[in-house]
C-alpha positions in Angstrom: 40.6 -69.1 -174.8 36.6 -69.8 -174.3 35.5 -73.0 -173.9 32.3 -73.3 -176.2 31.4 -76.8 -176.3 29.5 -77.2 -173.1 29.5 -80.5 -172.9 33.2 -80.7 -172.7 32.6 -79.0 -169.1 32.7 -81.2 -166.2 30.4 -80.4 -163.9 28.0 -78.9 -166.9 28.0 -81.6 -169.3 26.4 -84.9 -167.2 23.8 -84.9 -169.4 25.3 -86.0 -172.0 26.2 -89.2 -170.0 22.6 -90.0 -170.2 20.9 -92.1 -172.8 18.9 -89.8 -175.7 15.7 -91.5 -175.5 13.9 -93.7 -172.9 10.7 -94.4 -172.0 9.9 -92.8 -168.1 9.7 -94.9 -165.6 11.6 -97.7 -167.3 15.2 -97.2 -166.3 16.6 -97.9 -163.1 19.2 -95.1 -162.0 23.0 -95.0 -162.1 23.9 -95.7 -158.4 28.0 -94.1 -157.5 28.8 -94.7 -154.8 30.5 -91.5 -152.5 32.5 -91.5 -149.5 31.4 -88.8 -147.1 34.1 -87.4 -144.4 33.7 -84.6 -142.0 34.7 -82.1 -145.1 34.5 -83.4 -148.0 32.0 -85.6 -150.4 34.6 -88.0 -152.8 34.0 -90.1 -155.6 36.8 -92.6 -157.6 36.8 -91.4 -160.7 39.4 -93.0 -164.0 40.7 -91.1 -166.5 41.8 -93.0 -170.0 41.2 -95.9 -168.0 44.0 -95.3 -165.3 43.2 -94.8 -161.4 41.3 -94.4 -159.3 41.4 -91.0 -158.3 39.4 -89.9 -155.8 37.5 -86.6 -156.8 35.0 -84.2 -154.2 32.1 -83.3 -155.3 31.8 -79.2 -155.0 28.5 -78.0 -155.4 29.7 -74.3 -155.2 32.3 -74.4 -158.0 31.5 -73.6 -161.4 34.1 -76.0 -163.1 35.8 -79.2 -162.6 39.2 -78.7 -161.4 42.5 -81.4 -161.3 45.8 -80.9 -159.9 48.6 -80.2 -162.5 51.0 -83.0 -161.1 48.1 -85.8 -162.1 47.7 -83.8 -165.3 51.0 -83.9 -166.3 51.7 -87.3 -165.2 48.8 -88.3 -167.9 50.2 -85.6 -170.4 47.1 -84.0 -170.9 46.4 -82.0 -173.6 46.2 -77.8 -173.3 43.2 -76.8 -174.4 43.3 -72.9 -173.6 42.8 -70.7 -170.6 40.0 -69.5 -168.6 39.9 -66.7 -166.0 38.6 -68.0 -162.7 38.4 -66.5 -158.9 39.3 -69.5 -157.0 41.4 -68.3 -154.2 41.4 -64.1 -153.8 41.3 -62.4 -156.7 40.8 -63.7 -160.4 43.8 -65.2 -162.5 43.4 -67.3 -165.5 44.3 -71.7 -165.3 45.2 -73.6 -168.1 42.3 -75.6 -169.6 42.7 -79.3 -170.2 40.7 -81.8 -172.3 40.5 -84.5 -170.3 40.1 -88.3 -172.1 37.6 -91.4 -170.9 37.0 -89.7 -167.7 34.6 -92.2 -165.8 32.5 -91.8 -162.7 32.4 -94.5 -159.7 33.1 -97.1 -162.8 29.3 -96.5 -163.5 29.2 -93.5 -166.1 31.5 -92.6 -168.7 32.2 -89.0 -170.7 34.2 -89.6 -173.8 35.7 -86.0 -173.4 35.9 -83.7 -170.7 37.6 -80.6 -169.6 39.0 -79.0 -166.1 40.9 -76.3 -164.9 44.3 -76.8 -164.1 45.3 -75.8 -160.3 48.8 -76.2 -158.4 49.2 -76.8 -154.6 45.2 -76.1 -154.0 44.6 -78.5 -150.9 41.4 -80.0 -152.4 42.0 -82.4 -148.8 41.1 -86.4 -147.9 43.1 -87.5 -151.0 41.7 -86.0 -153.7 43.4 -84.4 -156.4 40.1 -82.7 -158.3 36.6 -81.4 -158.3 33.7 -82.2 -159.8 31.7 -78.6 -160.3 27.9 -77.9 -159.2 26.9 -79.2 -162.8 27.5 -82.7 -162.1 24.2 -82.6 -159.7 22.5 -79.9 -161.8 22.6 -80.6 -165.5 20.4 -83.5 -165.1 17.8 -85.3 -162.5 20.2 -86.3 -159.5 20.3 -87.0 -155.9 22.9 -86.8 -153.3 21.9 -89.7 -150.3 24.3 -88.5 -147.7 23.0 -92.0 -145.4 23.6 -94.7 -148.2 26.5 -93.0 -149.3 25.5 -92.8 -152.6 25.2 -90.5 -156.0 22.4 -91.3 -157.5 21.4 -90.1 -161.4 17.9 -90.9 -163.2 17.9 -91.2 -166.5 14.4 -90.8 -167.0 12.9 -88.7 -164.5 12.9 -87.6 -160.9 11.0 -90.0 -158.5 7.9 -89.0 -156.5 9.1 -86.2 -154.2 6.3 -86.5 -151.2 8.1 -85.4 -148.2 11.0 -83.4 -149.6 10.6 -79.6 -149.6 10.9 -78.2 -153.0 12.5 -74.5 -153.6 12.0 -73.3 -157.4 13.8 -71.5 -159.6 16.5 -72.4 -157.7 19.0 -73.9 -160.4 20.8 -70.8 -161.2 23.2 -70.1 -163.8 25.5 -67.2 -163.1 28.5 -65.1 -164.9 30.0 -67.8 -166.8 27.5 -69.3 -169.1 30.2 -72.1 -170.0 30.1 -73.1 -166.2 27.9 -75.1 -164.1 24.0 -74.1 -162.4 23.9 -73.4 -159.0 21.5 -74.7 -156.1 19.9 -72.6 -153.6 17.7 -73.0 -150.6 15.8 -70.8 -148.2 17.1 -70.6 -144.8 16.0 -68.8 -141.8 18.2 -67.4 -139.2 17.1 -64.8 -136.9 13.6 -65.4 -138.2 14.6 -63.5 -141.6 14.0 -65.8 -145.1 17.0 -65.6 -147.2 18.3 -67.5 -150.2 21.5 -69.3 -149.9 23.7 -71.5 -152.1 24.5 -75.1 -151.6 27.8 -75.7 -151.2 29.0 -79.3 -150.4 32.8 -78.3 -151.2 32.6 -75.7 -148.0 34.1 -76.7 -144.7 32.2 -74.4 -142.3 28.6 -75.0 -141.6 27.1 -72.0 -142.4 28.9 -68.8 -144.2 26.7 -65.4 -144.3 28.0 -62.1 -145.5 27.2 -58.4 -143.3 24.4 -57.2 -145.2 22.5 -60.3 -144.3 24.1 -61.5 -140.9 22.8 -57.6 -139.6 19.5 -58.0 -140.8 19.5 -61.1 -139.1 21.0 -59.5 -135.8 23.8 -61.7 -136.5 27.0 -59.2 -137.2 27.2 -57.4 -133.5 26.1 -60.1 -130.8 27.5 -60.3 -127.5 29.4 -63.4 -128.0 31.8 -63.9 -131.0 35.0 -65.6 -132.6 37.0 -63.3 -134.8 38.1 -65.6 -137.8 39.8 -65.2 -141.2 40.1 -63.1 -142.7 42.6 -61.3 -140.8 40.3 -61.7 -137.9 38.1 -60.0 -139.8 35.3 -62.8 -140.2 33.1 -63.7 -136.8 31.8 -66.8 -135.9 29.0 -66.6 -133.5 26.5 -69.6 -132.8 23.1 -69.2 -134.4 20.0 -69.9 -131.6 18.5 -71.7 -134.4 18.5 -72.9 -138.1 15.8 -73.7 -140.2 16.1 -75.2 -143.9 13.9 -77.5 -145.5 11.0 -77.7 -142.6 14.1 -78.5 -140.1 14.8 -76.8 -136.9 18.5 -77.2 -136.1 20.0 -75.3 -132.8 23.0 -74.0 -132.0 25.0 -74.5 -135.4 28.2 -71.8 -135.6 28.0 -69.2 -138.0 30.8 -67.4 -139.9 30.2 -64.1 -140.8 32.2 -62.1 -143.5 32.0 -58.5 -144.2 31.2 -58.9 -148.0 30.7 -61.7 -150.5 33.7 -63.3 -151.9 31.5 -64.1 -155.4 28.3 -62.4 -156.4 26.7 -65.7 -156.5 26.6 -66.2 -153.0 25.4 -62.8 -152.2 23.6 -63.7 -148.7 25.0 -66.7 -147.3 26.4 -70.7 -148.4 25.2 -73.7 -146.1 28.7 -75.7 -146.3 28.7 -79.7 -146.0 29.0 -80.1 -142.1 25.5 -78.5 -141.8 24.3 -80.1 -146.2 25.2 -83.7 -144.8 22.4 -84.1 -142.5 19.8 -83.1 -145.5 19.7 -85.4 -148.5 20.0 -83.3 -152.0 18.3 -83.9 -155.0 17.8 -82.2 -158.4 14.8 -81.8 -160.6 16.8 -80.2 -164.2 14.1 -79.1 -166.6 11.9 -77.7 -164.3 15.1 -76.0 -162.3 14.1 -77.3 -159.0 16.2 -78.6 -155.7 14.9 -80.7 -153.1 15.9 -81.2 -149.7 14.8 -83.9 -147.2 16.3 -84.1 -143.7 18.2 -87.9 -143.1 19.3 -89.7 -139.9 22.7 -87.9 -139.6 23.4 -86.0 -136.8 25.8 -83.3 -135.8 29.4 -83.4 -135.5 32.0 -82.5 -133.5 33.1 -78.9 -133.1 36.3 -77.1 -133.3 37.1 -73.0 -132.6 38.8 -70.5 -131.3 38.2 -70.9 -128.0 40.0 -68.0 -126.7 38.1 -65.3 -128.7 41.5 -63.8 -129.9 43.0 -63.0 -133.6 47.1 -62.9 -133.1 49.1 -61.2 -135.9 53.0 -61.9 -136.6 54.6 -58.2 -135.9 58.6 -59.0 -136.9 59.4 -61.8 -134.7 57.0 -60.9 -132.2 53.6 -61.8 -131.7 50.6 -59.1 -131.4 47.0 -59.1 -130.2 45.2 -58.3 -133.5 41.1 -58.6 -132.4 39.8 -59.7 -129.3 36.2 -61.0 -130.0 33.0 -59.9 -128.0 32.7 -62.0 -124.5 35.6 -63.8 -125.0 38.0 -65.4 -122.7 40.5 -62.7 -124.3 38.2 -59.9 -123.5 37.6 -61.5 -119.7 41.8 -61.8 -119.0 41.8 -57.9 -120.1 43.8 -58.8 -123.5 43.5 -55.8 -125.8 44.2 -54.9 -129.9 48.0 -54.4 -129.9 48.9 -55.8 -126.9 52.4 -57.8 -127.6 52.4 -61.4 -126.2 56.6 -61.7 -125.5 58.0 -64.9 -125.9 55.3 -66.7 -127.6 55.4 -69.3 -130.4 53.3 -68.2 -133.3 51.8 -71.2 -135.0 51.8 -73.0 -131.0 49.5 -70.3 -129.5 47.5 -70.3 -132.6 46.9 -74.5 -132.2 46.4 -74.4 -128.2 43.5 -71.6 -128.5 41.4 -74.3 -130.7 42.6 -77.0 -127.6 39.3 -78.5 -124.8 37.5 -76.1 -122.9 38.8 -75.4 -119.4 42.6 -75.4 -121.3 45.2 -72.8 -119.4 47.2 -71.0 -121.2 50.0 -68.4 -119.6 50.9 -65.2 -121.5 53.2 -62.9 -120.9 51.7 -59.5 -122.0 53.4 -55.7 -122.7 50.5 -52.6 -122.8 52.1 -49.3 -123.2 55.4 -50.6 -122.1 54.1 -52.6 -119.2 54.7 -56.3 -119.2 52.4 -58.6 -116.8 51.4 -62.5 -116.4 47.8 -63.7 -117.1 46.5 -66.8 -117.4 43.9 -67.1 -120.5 41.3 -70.3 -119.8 39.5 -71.4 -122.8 35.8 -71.7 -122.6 33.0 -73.0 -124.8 31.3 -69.4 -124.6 29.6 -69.4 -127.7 
């Protein structure tokens, strides 16, 4: 079943939050406050007057989402189905209508509706989403420093000293979902346009076509990452976005876009939280402004290696580009015998300078190496 109505949509309908008429310049805004973590932007939201729950904030999903347990537990009611591509693949969620449903105690829609998920790991608590149209259906800004959602109700503020990108509030596909935000970025002094995703983990995601252009895709140094070791992570000499030059911030690479909305690249929150966001509606505008937040800490494969489960055994499935793994001689297909799976797979994300001994069999010849992680991206 389509969902008509959008301002049943969370995530699409915050504008109907907002008063109908007010003079500009009159009304203060509606101050949420958020709780930023290393991955994830949350807010306490009620529901029919019960909770809090804590909700994240995901600027790259087109509709709100809530875990089936809570939704059950507050029986809900089944609106329909949709057809959504939220993991790999597109399958269709049941649609719920979703009562009261207030925001940070400051804002409250009457009726709302989300997509139904089961076991989705939305991480630091939270058991839904809040989709891009929560920031882009009306005049909004994301303060990363004060912690704090802000929403006017009459009008963005003066904008001196942000950088402004246009036409950058995009709807795409589903016209029942939420608008987009892009930004330009530079990496390997090329200009591209990628999407704003605060729901990302990784810092920066850009897909072949782009990340060649770039000179990206086959540099001497890289991580192969998911997935299936397909992916590379390589760390960028320098990223610029919003008048901001940012060094040495790791890079994923993927060999093709997982949705056409993204079809260059996404800046994920790690890199998003150290640039306040806002949102000018009517005239389909984004703003960025760099804040006081600096980087954080880093965690990757540190032993440039991909392993593969082979039966019981354990294979070498990609050994990245001036790697550790590619320094101790390691090679695709080479099985490591007697190691633990899920053990090897933690210790190669373990301190520079770690030691790890393998034994390895090449063409039916076993021999000991020693593989020593090394920050050499």
């Amino acid at each position: 079943m389509s969902i008509q109505r959008r301002s049943l949509i969370v995530g699409v309908g915050a504008a109907a939050l907002l008063p109908a008429s007010v003079t500009r310049g009159t009304t203060p805004p509606v101050r949420i406050p958020i709780e930023l973590t290393e991955s994830r932007v949350l807010v306490d939201c009620s529901i029919g007057g019960r909770g809090p729950f804590q909700f994240l904030i995901d600027t790259g999903g087109t509709i709100g989402l809530i875990d089936m347990k809570l939704a059950e537990k507050l029986k809900l009611k089944m609106l329909g189905q949709t057809t959504l591509a939220l993991t790999v693949g597109r399958k269709p969620y049941p649609i719920l209508e979703v009562p009261d449903f207030e925001f940070g105690g400051q804002l409250r829609q009457p009726r709302a509706a989300f997509a139904g998920v089961e076991d989705f790991g939305f991480g630091g608590g939270a058991v839904g989403s809040l989709a891009a149209g929560v920031l882009t259906a009306a005049d909004g800004e994301l303060d990363f420093e004060m912690r704090e959602w802000r929403i006017y109700q009459d009008g963005s503020p003066d904008r001196t000293g942000w950088t402004r990108y246009e036409r950058a509030i995009v709807h795409h596909g589903n016209r029942n979902g939420s608008a987009f935000m892009f930004a330009d970025v530079v990496l390997g002094g090329r200009s591209f346009r990628f999407g704003l995703d605060t729901g990302m983990p990784n810092s920066t995601r850009v897909y072949r076509k782009a990340a060649e252009a770039m000179g990206l895709w086959d540099g001497p140094r890289w991580s192969p990452t998911a997935p299936g070791g397909k992916g590379r992570m390589v760390r960028a000499p320098a990223f610029e976005l919003a008048g901001a030059t940012i060094e040495g911030v790791m890079v994923t690479m993927l060999d093709r876009p997982e949705w056409g909305v993204f079809d260059a690249g996404i800046v994920g929150l790690p890199l998003l939280r150290r640039f306040n966001i806002a949102t000018g509606a009517a005239e389909g505008a984004v703003y960025l402004k760099r804040n006081g937040l600096g980087p954080q800490s880093e965690r990757y494969n540190r032993a440039g290696i991909w392993i593969e489960r082979d039966g019981k055994e354990t294979k070498v499935g990609v050994v990245g580009a001036g790697s550790p793994a590619e320094e101790a001689g390691l090679e695709r297909g080479d099985r490591l015998i007697g190691a633990d799976f899920d053990a090897l797979i933690d210790r190669m994300y373990d301190p520079a300078g770690t030691k790890i001994a393998l034994t390895v069999e090449h063409a039916g010849v076993r021999r000991d190496l020693t593989l020593t992680l090394a920050d050499y991206l």
